[in-house]
N, C-alpha and C positions, 0 to 999 in steps of 0.2 A: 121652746126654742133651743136651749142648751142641749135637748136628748138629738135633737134633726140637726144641727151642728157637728154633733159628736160620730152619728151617723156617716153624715157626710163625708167625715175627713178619714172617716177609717175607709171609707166605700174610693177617697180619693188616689189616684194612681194605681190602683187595683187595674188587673187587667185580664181580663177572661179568658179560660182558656182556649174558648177556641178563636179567640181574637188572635193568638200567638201559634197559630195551629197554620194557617195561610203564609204565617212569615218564615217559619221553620220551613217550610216544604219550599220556599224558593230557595232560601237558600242552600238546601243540596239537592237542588235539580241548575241550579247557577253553577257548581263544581264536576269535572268530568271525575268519571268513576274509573279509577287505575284498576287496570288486571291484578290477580293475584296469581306470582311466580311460585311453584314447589322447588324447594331448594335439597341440592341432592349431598350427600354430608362428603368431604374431601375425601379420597383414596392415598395412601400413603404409596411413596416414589417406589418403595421396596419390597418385595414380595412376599418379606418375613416381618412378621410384627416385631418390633423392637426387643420386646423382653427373651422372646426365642434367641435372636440373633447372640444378646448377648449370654443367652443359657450358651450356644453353641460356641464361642469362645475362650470361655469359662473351661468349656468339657477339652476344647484344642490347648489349653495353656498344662492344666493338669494332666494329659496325656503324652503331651512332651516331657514333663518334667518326671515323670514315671519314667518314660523310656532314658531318659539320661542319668538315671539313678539305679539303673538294671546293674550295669557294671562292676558300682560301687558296693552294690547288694550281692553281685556273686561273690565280689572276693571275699567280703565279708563273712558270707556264712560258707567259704570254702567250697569245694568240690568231690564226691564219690568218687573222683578216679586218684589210685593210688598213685604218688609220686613216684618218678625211677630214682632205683637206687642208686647214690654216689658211686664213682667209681672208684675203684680201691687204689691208693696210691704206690707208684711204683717201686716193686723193690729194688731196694740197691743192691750193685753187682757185688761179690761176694769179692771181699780182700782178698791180694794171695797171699797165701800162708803157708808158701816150699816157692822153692827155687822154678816149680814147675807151672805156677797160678800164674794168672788165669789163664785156663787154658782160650788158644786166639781159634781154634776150631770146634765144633761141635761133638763131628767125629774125626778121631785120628788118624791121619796117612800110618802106613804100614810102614816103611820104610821111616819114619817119625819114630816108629816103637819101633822097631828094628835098631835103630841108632842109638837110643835110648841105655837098651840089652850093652850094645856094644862099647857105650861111655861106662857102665857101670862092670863090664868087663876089661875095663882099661887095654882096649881094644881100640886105640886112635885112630887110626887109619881104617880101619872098618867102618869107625863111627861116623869121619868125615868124611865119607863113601856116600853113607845112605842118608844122612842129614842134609848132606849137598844137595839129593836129587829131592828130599822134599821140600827142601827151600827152594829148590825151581818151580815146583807146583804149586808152593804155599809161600810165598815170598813176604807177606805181612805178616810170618804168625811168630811174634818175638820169641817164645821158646824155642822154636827151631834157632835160630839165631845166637842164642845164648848157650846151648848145648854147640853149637857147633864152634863158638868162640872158648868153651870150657876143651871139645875135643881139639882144638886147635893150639892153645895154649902149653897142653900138657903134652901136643906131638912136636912142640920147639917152635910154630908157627906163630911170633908175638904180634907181629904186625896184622899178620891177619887173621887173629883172636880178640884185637882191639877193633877193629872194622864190625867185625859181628857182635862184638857187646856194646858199641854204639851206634848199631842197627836196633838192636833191641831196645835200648832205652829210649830212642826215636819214637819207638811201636808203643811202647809203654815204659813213662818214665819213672813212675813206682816199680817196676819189676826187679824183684830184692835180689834173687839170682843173681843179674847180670851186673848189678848193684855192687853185692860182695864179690863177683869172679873178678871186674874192672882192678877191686883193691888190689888183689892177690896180685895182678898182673904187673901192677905199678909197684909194689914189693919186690918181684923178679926185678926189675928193674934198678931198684935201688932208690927211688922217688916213693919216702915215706910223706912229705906234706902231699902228695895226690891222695894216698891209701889211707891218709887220717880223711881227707876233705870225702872220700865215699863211705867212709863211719859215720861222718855226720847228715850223712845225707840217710843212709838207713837206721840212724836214729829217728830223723821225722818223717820215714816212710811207716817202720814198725815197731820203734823203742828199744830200750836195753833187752828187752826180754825177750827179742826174737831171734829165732836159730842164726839166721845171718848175719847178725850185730855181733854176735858174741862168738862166732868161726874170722873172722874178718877182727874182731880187736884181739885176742889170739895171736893170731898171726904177727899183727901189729909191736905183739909184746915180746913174739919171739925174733924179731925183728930186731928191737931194739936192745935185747941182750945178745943176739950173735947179729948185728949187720954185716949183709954180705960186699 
């Protein structure tokens, strides 16, 4: 009795299988059968895959920064073309150093050296002759000027030996010539504070040491032992 007991309750709620074979089959034939969709994988918006795009940014960022670094690179390592040479700075015009400097023309009127001959022939009136007409042609060149105030001077003519020596110093007011003749002229005269005040003016044109300082204090000296 205990073995068909035992039997029993294991045999009990057992369920066969093809008892559970009829209930499985309603129920998916009771369920509609959904379609199966293929699904297609999304297309990206841009026509360049990401990584490219920013490869080609990358290459636009260091390409720029190359060309604005060109400049700084040329000056750097310099240039094969030879620099121009400085230009040489200009020379100054030479002191004058005679009665005659500087000369105001290139080339000199004829009648300039004609008058010249004729001053150092103490030949007045010849001199003031041919000096006159190159002061008409050459009316800026203070040497004509100062010779014709020296031949003017020495033919009696004071007033208008003083006009042409301060024509001259007008043209050029270093000009030592017209500088010491002015003294002398102020000497005739009797007016030694004029003929000291043009000593000191050609002291700071050319110093003690120059020919016209020391014809010009001279004079000055002999001046002041025989005043006329």
């Amino acid at each position: 009795m205990a073995q068909s007991e035992v039997k029993f309750k294991a045999l009990d709620g057992f369920i066969p299988p093809h008892a559970n074979r009829g209930r499985t089959n309603a129920l998916v034939s009771s369920q509609p059968i959904q379609p199966i969709q293929a699904t297609r994988p999304t297309q990206p918006d841009s026509p360049a895959p990401e990584p490219l795009m920013r490869l080609s940014a990358v290459s636009t960022a260091l390409l720029a920064l190359t060309l604005a670094a060109l400049p700084a690179l040329g000056q750097a390592a310099g240039t094969d073309e030879p620099k121009p040479a400085p230009k040489p700075a200009p020379k100054p015009e030479p002191k004058p150093d005679s009665k005659d400097a500087p000369k105001a023309a290139a080339v000199p009127d004829a009648d300039y050296i004609a008058g010249k001959n004729a001053v150092d022939a103490r030949d007045w009136k010849r001199a003031i002759e041919l000096l006159s007409r190159a002061a008409a042609r050459d009316a800026d060149n203070a040497n004509i000027h100062n010779y014709l105030g020296f031949a003017n001077r020495n033919d009696g003519n004071w007033e208008t030996a003083m006009k042409h020596y301060r024509i001259a110093l007008a043209l050029n007011p270093d000009h030592r010539g017209a500088t010491e003749y002015m003294g002398h002229a102020y000497l005739l005269r009797g007016n030694l504070p004029l003929a000291q005040a043009q000593l000191g003016r050609l002291e700071r044109i050319c110093g003690r040491g120059c020919e016209e300082y020391a014809s010009l204090s001279r004079a000055i000296e002999d001046f002041r032992r025989n005043p006329r």
